[in-house]
C-alpha atoms as one frame of an Amber mdcrd trajectory, in Angstrom:
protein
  -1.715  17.558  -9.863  -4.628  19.774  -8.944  -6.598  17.065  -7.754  -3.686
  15.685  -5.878  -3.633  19.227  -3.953  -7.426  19.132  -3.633  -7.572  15.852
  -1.646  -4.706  17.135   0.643  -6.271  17.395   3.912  -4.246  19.532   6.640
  -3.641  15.969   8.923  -1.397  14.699   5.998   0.508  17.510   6.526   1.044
  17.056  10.067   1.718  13.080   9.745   4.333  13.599   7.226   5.903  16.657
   9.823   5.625  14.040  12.898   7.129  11.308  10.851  10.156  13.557   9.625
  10.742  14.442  13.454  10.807  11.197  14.307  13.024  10.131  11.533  15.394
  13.384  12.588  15.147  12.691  15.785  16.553   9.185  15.144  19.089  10.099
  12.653  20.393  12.463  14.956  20.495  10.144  18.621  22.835   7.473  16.124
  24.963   9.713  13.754  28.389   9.010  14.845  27.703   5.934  17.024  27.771
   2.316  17.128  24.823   1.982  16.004  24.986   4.066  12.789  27.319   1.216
  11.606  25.213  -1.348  12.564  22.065   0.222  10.406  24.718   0.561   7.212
  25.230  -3.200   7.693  21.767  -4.290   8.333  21.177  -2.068   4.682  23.409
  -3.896   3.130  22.027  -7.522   4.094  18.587  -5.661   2.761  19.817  -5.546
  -0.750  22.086  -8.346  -0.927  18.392  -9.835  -0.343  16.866  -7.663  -2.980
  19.728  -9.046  -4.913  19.082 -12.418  -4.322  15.670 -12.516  -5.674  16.605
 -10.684  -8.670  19.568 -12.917 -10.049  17.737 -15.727  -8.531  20.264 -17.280
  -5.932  18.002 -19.399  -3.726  19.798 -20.685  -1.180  21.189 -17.486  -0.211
  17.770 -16.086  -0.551  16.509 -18.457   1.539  18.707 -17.531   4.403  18.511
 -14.254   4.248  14.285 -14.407   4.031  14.805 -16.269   7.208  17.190 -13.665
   8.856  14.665 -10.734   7.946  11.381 -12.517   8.918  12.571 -12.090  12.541
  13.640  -7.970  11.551  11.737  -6.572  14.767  13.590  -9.041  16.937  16.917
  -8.449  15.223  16.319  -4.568  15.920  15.638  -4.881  19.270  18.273  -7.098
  19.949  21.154  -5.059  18.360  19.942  -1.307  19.084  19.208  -2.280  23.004
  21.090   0.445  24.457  20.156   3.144  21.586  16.106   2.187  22.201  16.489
   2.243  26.044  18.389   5.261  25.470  16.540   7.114  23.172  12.863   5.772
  25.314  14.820   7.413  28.446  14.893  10.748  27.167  11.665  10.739  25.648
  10.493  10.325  28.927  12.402  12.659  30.575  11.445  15.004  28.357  14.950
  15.975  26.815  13.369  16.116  23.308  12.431  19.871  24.251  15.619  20.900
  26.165  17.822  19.144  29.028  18.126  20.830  32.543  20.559  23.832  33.311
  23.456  24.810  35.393  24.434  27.937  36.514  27.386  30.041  34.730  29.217
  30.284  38.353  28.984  26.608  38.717  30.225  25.526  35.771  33.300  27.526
  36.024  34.698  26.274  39.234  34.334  23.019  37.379  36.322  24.077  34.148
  38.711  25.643  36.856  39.200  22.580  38.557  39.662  20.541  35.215  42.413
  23.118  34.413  44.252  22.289  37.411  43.767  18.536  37.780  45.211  18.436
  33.926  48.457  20.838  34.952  48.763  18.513  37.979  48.725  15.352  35.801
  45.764  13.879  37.975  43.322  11.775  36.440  39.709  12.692  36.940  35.742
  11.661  35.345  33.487  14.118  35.587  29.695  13.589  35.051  27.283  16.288
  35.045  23.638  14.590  34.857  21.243  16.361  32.056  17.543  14.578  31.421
  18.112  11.113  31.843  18.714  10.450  35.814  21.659   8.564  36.847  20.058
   7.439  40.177  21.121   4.086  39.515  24.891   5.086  39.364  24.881   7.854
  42.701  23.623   4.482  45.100  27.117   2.760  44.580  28.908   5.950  45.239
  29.422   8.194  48.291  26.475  10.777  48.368  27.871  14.556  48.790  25.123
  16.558  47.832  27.248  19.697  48.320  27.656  23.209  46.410  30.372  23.032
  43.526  34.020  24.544  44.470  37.091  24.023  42.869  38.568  23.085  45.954
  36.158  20.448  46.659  36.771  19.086  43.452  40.110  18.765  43.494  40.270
  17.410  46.755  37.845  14.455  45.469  40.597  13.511  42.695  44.028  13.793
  44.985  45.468  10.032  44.883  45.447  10.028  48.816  41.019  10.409  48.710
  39.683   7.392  49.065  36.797   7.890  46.087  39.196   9.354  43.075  39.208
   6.340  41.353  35.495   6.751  40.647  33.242   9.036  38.645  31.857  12.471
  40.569  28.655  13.314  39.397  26.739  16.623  39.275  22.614  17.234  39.561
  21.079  20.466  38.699  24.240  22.176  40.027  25.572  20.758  42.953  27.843
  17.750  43.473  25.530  14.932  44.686  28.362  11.938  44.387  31.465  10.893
  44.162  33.163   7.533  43.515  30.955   6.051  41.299  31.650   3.194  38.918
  29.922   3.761  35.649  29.299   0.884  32.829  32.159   0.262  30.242  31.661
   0.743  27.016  31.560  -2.587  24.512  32.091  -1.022  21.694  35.144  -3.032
  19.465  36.127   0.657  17.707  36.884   2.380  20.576  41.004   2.766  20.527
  42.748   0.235  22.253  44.937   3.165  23.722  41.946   4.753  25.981  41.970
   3.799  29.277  39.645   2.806  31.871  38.133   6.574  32.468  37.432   7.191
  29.258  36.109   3.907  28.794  33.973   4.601  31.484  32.661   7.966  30.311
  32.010   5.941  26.738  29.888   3.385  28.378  27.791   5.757  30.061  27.533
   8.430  27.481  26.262   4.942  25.422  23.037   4.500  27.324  22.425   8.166
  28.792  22.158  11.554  27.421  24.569  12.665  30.110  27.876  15.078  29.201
  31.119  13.625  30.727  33.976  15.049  31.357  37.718  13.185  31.341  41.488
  13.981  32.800  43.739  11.495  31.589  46.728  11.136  34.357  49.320   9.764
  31.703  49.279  12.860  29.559  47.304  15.658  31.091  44.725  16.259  28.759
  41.156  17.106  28.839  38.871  15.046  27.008  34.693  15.405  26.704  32.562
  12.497  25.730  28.609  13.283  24.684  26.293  10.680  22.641  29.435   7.770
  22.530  31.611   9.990  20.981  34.682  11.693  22.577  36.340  15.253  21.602
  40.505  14.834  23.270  42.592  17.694  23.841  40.691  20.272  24.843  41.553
  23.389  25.995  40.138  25.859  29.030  38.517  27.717  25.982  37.075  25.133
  23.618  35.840  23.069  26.649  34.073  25.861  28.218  32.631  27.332  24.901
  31.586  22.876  24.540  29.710  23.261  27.982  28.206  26.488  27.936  26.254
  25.187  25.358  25.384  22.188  26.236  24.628  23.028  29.829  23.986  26.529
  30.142  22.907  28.265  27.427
């Protein structure tokens, strides 16, 4: 033992300390996702391997041998969207904290939720945190003005020509509206979600963004972060949700 602690040197300390980041850091970007199922069943193939070899069943060990020689490939090719996810905000930097909006801000947006939900008008909501969603603002129709209530609601009334899309927010300010976002793939996601919320899945799939959903049919408010969505929300629990996440 005291040789053990002799031989320590302070870099092992700070490889095991980078390695449990990482491991956090991975643990938490899948926990609750798609892809948290997907690394349950790819454990499970692992030890009906291990189990394989031990009660000797060779044809089935053969097969799976085969399946895991190509493991990397296999990886890549399931976790696609978690990598290029998970790569994007590295890059962005969101590891050490996403950007912020301003208290004012945010409230005319909460405010204008409120009111789209008592009106029973359907609405998606996308407010842009590390990872850029460039790609998604070029189909739209650029804005780039201050956030108002008014202005919001005005972008969701069924006679404006860009409700149907998604409006999305940068650092603050509404820089599109009428955006089509990607649909999420996913078979678990309920059958009874529509298109919106499907929308806001798909994107919250492959960006760190924070979306925000009215559904038409029954006037809720809905929030969808990291795949997952959070329904019936109130003007409380959603603002306490976004102060966090945004502000704070």
């Amino acid at each position: 033992m005291f040789e053990l602690l002799a031989n320590f040197r302070i870099q092992d300390a700070l490889d095991i300390l980078i390695i449990a980041f990482v491991v956090y850091q991975i643990i938490d970007l899948i926990r609750g996702t798609r892809a948290a199922q997907m690394l349950i069943g790819l454990a499970v193939v692992f030890l009906a391997y291990l189990s394989s070899q031990y009660f000797d069943l060779y044809t089935l060990n053969w097969i799976l041998e085969n399946f895991l020689s190509s493991f990397l490939l296999v990886i890549v090719i399931i976790f696609q969207n978690d990598i290029r996810r998970a790569l994007a905000q590295v890059g962005a930097g969101s590891l050490f904290g996403a950007r912020r909006m301003e208290h004012q801000d945010l409230e005319e947006v909460i405010r204008s939720t409120v009111a789209l939900a008592g009106k029973r008008i359907g609405a998606l909501i996308v407010f842009e945190r590390e990872v850029g969603l460039n790609e998604y603002i070029e189909v739209g129709t650029r804005l780039d003005a201050r956030v108002s209530r008014e202005l919001v609601i005005s972008i969701f009334m069924p006679t404006s020509p860009i409700h149907d899309g998604a409006l999305i927010l940068q650092k603050g300010r509404i820089t599109a509206a009428g955006c089509f976002l990607p649909l999420t793939t996913n078979p678990s996601v309920s059958k009874t979600l529509g298109t919106r919320h499907r929308a806001a899945i798909g994107l919250t799939e492959e960006t760190d963004a924070v979306v925000v959903v009215v559904s038409e049919e029954e006037g809720s408010i809905s929030m969808v972060r990291e795949g997952r969505i959070t329904r019936d929300l109130d003007a409380g629990s959603l603002r306490t949700t976004l102060l966090k996440l945004l502000v704070e």
